[in-house]
C-alpha positions in Angstrom: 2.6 43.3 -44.3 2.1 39.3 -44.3 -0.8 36.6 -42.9 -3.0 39.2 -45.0 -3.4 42.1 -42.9 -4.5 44.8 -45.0 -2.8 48.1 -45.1 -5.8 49.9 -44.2 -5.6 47.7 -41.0 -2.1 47.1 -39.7 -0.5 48.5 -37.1 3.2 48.7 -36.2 4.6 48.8 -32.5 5.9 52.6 -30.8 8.8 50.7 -29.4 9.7 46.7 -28.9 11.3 46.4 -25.3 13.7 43.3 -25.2 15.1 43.6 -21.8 13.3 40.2 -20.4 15.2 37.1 -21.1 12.1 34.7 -20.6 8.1 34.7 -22.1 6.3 37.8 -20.1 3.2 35.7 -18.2 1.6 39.2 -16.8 1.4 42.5 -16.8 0.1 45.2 -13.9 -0.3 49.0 -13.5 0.0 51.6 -10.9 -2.9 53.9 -10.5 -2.1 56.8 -11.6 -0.5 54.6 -14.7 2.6 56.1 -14.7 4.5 53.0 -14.2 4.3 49.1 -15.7 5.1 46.0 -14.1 5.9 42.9 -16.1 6.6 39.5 -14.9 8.1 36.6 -16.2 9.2 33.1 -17.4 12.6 34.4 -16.2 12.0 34.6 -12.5 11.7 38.6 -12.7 9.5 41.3 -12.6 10.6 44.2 -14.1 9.2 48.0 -13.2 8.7 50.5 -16.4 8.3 54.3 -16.5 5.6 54.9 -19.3 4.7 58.6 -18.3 7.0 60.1 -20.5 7.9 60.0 -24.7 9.5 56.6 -24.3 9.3 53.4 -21.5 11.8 53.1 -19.7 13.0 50.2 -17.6 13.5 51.5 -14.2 14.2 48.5 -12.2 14.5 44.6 -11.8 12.6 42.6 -9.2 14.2 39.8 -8.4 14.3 37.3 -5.6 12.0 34.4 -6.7 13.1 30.8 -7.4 11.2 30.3 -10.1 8.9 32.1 -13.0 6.1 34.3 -11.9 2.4 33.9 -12.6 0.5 36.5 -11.6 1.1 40.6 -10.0 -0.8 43.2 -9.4 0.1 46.8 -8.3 -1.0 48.8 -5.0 0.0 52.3 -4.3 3.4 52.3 -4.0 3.8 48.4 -3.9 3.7 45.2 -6.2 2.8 41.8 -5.6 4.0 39.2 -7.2 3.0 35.5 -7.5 5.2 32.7 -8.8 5.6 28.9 -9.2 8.2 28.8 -6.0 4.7 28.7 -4.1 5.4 32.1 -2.4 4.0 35.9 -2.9 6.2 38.5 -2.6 5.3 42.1 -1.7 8.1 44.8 -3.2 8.7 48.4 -3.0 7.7 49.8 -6.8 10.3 52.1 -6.6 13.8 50.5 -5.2 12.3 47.0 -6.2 13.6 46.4 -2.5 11.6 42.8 -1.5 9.7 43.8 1.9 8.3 40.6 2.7 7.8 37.0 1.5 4.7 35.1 1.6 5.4 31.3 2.6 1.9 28.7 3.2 1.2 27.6 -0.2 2.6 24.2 -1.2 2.2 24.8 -4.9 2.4 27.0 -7.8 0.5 30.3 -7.0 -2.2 31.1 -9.7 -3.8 34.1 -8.8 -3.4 37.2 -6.0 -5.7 40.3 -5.5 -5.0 43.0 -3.3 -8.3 45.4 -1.3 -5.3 47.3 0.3 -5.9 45.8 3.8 -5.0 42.2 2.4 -3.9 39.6 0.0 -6.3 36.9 -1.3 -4.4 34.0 -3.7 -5.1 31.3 -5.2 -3.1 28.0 -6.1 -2.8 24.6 -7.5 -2.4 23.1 -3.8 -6.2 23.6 -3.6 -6.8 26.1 -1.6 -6.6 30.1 -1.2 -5.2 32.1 1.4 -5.7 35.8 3.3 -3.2 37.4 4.4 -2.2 41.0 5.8 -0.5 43.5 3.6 -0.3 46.5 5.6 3.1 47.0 7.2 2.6 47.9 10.4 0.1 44.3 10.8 3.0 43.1 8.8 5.5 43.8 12.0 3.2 42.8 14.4 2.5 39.1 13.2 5.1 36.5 13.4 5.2 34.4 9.6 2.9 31.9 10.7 0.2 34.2 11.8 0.7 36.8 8.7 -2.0 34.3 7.3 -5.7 35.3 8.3 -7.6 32.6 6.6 -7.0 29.3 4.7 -10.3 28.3 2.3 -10.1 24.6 1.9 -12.7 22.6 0.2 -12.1 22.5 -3.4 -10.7 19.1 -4.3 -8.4 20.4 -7.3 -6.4 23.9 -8.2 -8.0 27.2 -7.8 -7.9 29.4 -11.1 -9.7 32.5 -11.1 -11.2 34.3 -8.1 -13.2 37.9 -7.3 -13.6 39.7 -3.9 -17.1 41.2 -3.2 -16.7 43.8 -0.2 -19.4 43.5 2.3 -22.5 43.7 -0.1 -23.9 40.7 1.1 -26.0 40.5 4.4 -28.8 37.7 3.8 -28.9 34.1 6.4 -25.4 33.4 5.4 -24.1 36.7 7.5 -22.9 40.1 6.3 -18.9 40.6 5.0 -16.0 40.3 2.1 -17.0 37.4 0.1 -13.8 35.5 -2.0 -15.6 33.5 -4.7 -12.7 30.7 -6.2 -13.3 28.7 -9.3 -11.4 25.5 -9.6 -10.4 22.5 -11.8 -12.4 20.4 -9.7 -16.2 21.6 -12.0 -17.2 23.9 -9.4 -16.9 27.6 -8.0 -17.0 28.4 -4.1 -17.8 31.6 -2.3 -16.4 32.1 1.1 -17.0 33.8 4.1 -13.8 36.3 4.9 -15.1 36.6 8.6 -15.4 32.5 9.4 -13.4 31.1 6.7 -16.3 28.8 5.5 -17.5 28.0 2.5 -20.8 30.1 1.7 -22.5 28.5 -1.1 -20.9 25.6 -4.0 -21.9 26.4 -7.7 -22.2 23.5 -9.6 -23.4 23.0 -12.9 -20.0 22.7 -15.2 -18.7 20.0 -16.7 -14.6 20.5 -16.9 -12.7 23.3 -14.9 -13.8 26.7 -14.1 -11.7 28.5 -15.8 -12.3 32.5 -15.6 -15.0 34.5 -13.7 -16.6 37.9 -12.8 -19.5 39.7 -11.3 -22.1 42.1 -12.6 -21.7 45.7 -11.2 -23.8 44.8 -8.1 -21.9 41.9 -6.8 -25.3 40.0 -7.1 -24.8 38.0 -10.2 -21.8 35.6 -10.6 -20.4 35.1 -13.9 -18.6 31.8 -14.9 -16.4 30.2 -17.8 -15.5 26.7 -18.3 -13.6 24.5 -20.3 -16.8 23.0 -20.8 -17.4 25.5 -23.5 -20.1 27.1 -21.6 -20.7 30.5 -19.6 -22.4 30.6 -16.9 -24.7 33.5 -14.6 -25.2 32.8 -11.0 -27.4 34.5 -7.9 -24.6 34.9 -5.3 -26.5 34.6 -2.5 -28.4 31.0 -3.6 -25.8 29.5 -6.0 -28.4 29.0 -8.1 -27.7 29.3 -11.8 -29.8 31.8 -13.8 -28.6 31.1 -17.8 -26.3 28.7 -19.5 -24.5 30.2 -22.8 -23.8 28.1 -25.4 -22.3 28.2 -28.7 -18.1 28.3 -27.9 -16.1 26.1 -30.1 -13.5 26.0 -27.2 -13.2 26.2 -24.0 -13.8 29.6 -22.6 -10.2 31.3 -21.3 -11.6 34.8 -20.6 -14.4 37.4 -20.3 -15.1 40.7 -19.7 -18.8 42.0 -18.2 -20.1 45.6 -19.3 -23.8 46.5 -18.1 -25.9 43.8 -19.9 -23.5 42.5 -22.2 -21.1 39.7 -21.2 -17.8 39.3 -23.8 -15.8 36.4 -23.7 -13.1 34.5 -25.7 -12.1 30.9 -26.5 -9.7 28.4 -27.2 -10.2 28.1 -31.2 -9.9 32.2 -31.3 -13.8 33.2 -31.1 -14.7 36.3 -29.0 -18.7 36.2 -28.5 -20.8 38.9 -26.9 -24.1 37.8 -24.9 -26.8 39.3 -23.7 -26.6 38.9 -19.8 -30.4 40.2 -19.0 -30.4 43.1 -16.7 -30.8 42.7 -13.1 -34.8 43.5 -13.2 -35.6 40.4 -15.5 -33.1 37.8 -14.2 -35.4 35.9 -11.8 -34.4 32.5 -10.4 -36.3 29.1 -12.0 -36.1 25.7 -11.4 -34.2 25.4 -14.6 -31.8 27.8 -16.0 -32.5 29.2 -19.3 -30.5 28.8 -22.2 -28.5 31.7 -24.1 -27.1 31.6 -27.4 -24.5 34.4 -28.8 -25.7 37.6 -29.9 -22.5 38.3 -31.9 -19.2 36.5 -32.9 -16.0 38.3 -33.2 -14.1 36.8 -36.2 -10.5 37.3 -36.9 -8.0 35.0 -34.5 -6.6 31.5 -35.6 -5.8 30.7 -31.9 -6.6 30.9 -28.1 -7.7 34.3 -27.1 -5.7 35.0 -23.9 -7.3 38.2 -23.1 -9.7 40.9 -23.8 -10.2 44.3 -23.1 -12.8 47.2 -23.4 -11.5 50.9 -24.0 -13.8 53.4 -25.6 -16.2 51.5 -27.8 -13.7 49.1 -28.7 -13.0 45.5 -27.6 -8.9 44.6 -28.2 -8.3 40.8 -27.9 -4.6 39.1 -27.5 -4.1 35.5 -28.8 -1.8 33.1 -28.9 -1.5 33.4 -33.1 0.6 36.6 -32.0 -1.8 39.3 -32.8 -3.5 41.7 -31.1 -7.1 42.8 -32.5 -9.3 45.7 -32.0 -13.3 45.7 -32.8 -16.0 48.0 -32.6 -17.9 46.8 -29.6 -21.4 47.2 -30.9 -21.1 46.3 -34.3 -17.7 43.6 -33.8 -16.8 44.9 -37.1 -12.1 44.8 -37.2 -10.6 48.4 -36.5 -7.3 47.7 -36.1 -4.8 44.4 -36.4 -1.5 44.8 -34.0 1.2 43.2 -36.1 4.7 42.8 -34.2 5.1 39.9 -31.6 6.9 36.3 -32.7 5.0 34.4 -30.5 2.0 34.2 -28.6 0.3 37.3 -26.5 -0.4 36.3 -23.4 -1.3 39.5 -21.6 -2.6 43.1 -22.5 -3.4 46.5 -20.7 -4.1 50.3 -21.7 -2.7 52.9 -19.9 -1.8 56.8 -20.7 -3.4 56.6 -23.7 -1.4 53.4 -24.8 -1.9 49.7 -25.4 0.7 47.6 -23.6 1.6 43.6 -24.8 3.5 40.8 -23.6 4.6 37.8 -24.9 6.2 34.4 -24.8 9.0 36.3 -27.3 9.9 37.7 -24.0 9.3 41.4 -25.2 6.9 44.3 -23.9 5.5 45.9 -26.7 3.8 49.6 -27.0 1.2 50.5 -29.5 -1.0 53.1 -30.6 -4.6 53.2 -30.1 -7.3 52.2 -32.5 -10.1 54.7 -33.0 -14.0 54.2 -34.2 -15.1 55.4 -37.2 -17.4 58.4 -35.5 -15.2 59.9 -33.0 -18.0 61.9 -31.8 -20.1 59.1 -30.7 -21.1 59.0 -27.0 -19.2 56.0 -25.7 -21.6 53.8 -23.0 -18.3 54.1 -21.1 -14.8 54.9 -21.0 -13.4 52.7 -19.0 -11.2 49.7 -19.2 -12.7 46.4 -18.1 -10.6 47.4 -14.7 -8.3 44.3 -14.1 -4.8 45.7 -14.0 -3.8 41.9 -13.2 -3.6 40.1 -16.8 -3.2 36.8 -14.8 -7.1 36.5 -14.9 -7.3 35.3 -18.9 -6.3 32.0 -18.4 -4.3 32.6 -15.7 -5.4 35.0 -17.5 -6.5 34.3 -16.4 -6.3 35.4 -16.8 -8.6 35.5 -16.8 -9.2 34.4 -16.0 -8.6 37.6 -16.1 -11.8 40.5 -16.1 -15.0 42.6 -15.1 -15.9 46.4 -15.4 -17.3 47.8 -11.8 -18.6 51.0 -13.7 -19.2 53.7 -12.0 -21.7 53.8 -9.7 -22.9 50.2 -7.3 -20.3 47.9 -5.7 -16.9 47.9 -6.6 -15.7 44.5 -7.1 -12.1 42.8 -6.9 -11.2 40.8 -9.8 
């Protein structure tokens, strides 16, 4: 194999899927994983059947003016996000469109879906709530299907996370939609009211990914400022700064105590975020440095995930990387894709890639050393939207919920 990658190392794709004829922006699954959805540069979203011995492309979404951003997939639904400024809600199964999301006046960035609504994000500024469920679907006209508009920020919205109803302090009990944004700052909101909760200030440059602790209590941000940042929810008050990125930081991924992120020059560090019973609030925040750096990638990491022990990272040098977690030592190098990879998820037992060479590409899992070592968890980092590392943003991209405390929309 070439670029150096050692036999011992290297691994070659299952299959190479070449049915999109533009750059594949994002990636989502259903939840029982049996199906894929990709969407692209080519103003489709295509559905895939992955349950079996090969994928399969089962269907074409189509209907969108122009190249989609961002999807996610609910029960029997997907939502997809594009630069035509509208959302689109589909049927998984006949790819039949079932209703079209019309407010935004620019490109949509990010969408989440709690199963009673929508929240996205876009570069007009603001982020919208709207129903999802059919039957409030029917009995809205268009211009009411939009519960809430959160103005404020003064520049696109980039990342986002939904906190359901954990907080209930002065500021009132509820959903909370927290929105970073090219304008330096984040912004939690009020679901009920509408308003803006609390401003977190501190960065430098745009906020460019973000995620919450398994509580809901602790914000986490990453800027183009080259730092991460933690956060009390409730006060906006910042609790560390962590320094020591090259670039600036595209995406991240939060497990217990340890916060993983990756850069623009192809660093993935690992931090110690301090567990919740010796994070206090002070006057100034404390300052963090890396605990471990994750070598190996010539360009921007666009995305990471966590699956049993191992953290795989996609970059724009075209590779895909796994690492032992704990000791960030390379397990496996993903050798396959022309171009860039801009978005990555596991499913069935399966890594899933796509890239600006417009193909999906299915690979084998890495596996650590010990295989009967007691994992901390087993889990993906639980973002099936790869929009949130950069945006995916993917990523602005990602946070684990865990198993037990709040669970968290991201």
């Amino acid at each position: 194999m070439g670029s150096g990658i050692t036999k011992e190392l290297g691994k070659l794709p299952l299959e190479t899927l070449c049915d999109h004829d533009g750059g594949i922006n994002c990636i989502g699954a259903s939840d029982d994983e049996s199906l894929l959805v990709t969407g692209s540069e080519d103003k489709t979203a295509r559905v895939w059947a992955i349950g079996g011995k090969e994928t399969e492309c089962i269907g074409i979404i189509k209907g969108h003016t122009s190249y989609i951003t961002c999807v996610t997939v609910h029960d029997t639904f997907a939502i997809t996000g594009s630069a035509d400024n509208t959302l689109r809600k589909w049927d998984i199964i006949d790819c039949d469109c079932l209703y079209t999301y019309e407010g935004h006046e620019s490109r949509i960035t990010r969408v989440l879906c709690t199963g009673e609504y929508l929240v996205s994000t876009s570069q007009d500024h603001t982020a919208r709530a709207w129903y999802f469920d059919e039957d409030d679907l029917e009995e809205h006209t268009s211009k009411s299907v939009c519960i809430k508009i959160f103005e404020g920020h003064t520049a696109g919205i980039y990342c986002q996370v939904i906190i359901p109803g954990v907080l209930d302090t002065e500021m009132g009990s509820g959903d909370v939609i927290i929105t970073g944004s090219l304008d330096c700052t984040a912004r939690s909101w009020s679901f009920t009211t509408g308003k803006c909760l609390k401003k977190f200030e501190g960065h430098t440059e745009c906020v460019s990914c973000m995620a919450t602790d398994v509580t809901g209590k602790v914000l986490y941000t990453g800027g183009a400022d080259k730092t991460l940042r933690s956060w009390d929810v409730a006060t906006a008050v910042c609790y560390r700064v962590f320094k020591g990125h090259l670039g600036q930081i595209v995406c991240m991924v939060v497990l217990k105590q340890l916060v993983y992120s990756g850069d623009g020059v192809g660093e993935v560090k690992c931090w110690d975020a301090g567990s919740p019973e010796t994070v206090t609030i002070k006057t100034k925040a404390t300052e963090v440095g890396p605990m471990t750096t994750f070598y190996g990638h010539k360009n921007t990491v666009n995305a990471i995930k966590f699956h049993r022990g191992l953290l795989y990272t996609a970059s724009s040098d075209n590779y895909i990387r796994a690492f032992d977690a704990k000791t960030s030592e390379p397990r496996a190098i993903y050798e396959g894709h022309k171009i860039g990879v801009n978005c990555i998820i596991i499913c069935a037992s399966k890594l899933y890639s796509g890239s600006t060479d417009t193909t999906l590409i299915v690979w084998g899992l890495s596996k650590l050393g010990n295989e009967n070592e007691e994992e901390a968890s087993d889990d993906d980092d639980g973002d099936n939207d790869s929009s949130s590392s950069g945006d995916s943003s993917s990523s602005d991209d990602s946070s684990s919920s865990g198993k037990k405390g709040v669970k968290h929309i991201v």
